[in-house]
N, C-alpha and C positions, 0 to 999 in steps of 0.2 A: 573482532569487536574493538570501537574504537575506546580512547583514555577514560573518557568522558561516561560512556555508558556503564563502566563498571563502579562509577562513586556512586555514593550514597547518596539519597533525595538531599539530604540537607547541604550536602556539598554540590550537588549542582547547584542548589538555589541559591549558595556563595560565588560562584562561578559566573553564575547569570545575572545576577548583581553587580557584578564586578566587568563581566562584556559588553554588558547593556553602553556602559559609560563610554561605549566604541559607536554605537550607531544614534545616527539620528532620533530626534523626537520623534517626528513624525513616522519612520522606519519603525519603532518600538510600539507605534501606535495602533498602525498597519499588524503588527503580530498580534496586539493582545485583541483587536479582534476577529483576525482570522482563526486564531488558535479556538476560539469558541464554536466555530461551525469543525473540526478535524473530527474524526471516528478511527474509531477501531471496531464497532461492532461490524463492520464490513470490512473485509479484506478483498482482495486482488490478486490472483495466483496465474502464475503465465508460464507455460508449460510448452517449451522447446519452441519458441517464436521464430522462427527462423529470416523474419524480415522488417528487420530492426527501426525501421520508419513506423511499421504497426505497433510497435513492440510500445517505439516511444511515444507515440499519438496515444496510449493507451494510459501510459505517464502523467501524460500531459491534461487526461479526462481526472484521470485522480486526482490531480493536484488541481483541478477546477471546482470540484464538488466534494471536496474535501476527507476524501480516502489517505490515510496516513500510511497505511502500509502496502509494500508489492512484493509477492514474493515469485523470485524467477526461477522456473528450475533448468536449466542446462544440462540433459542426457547426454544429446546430442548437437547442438545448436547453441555456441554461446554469444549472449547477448552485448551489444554493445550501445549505448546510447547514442539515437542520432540527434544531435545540436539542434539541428533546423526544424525539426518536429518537435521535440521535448520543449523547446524551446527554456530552457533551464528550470523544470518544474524539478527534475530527481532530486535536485541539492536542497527538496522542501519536503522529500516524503522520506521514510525509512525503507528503504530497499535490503532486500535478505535473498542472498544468491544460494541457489543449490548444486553443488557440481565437485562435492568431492566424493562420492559415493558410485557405483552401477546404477544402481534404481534411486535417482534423487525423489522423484518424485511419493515414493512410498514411505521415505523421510520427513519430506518436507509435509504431507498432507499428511503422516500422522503424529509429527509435532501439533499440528494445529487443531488437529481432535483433541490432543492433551490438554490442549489452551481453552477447551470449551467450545471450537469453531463446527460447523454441520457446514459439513462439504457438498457444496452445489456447483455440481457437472453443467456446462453450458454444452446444450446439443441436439439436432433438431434432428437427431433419430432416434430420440428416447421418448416413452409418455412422463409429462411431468409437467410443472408448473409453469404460469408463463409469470412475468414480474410482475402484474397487478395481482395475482393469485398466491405466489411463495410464502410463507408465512413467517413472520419476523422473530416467532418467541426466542429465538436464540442468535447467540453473532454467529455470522456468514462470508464463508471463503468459497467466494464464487469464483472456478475453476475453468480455463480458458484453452484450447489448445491449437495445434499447428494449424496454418490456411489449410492445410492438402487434408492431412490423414486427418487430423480433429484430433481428439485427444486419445491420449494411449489407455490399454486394455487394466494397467496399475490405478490409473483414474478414476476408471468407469469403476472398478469392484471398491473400491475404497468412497467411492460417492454414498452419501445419504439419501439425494434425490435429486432429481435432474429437471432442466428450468430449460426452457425456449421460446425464441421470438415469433408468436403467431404470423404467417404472412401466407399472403394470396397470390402470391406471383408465381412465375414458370421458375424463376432460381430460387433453388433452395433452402440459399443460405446468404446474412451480409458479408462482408470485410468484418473483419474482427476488431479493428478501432472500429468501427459505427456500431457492430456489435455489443461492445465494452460499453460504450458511449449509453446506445440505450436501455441497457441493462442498471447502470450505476445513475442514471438520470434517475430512470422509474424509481428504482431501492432507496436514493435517499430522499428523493421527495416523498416519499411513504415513511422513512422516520421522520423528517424533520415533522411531518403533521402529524405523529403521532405521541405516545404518553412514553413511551421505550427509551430509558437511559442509555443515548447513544452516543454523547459528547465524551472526549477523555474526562478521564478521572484528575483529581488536582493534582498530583502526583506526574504523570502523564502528561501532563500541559509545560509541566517544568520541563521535563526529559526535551520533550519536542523544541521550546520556546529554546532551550539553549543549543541544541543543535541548529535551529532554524541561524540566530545571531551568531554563532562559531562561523557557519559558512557565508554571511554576511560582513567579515570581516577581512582583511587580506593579510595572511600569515596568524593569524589566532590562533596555531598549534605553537606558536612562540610563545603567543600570550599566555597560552592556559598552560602551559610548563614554568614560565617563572610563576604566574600565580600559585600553583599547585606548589612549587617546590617553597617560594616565602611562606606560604599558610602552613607547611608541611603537613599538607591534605591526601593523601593514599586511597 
């Protein structure tokens, strides 16, 4: 956990007042209205990707349609961001790794039930929902797994319900970026037209908007140490 995430709302909001005066008009502009389409009632969970182009095309779809968070678990498979695919979306979302554990995944997916999340298994061997059909009343960590095996046996019993892409072809199954792609297409074009509180919280918008400008800066772990230490802010 980085310095920053553990102050308090009000001291980030000094923090970001105080970085802002580092970036552009226009850069500041760009944030305050992208930060208005970001969500948290959809999450992103990617479970032992083992081929790190998908892993970051996947990245790269969240940080398009406005998924703030990803969570990665690493059993066996750790993940490395590839540049040329991501094309530098990560340094815009919250990413949360799982890999200190045996079974991350049994952690990580039931952190997120504590959070209030309904765990949706993607997987075209289960009966379940396809994404004009899933039902919204609750936030969704929609659950992703390897190209080969799919997702592991700890996934499947910990799922609430299980979602898949209708299709009429002799394969079975897409790539998992086209996969992720039209999964999170359909899901947020189904909130943004509907009445469901799915923008962050104003709280939340801060947290984001100063991480977004932290990383937007070059050496701003300089800055936000002398800041912090002048204000003697903890």
């Amino acid at each position: 956990m980085s310095l920053i995430q553990v102050l308090s709302i009000d001291s980030q909001r000094k923090l970001l007042n105080h970085l802002t005066g580092f970036i552009t008009p226009e850069r500041r502009k760009k944030f305050e209205k992208l930060i208005q389409f970001r969500t948290r009632y959809l999450t992103i969970v990617l479970e032992d990707i083992y081929q790190s182009h998908n892993a970051s095309a996947v990245l790269r779809t969240c940080d398009c349609f406005g998924i703030q968070d990803v969570h990665i678990i690493e059993n066996i498979n750790k993940y490395k961001v590839n540049p040329d695919v991501a094309l530098g979306s990560s340094k815009w979302l919250t990413i949360e790794r799982y890999n200190q554990n045996e079974n991350n995944t049994v952690i990580c997916l039931s952190r997120l039930k504590s959070r209030g999340y309904g765990i949706i298994c993607t997987t075209p061997h289960q009966n379940g929902y396809t994404p004009l059909t899933l039902p919204l009343d609750q936030k969704m960590a929609l659950v992703f797994g390897t190209e080969l095996a799919g997702l592991s046996e700890s996934a499947l019993e910990l799922a609430d319900c299980f979602i898949k892409i209708p299709m009429v072809g002799f394969t079975e199954s897409l790539n998992i970026s086209v996969s992720a792609a039209v999964f999170i297409h359909a899901l947020t074009d189904r909130l943004l037209n509907s009445t469901i509180k799915w923008p962050l919280s104003e709280d939340e918008k801060i947290s984001v908007l100063l991480m977004w400008t932290a990383n937007s800066i070059k050496k701003s772990d300089v800055l936000i140490s002398d800041f912090l230490h002048r204000e003697q802010i903890r």
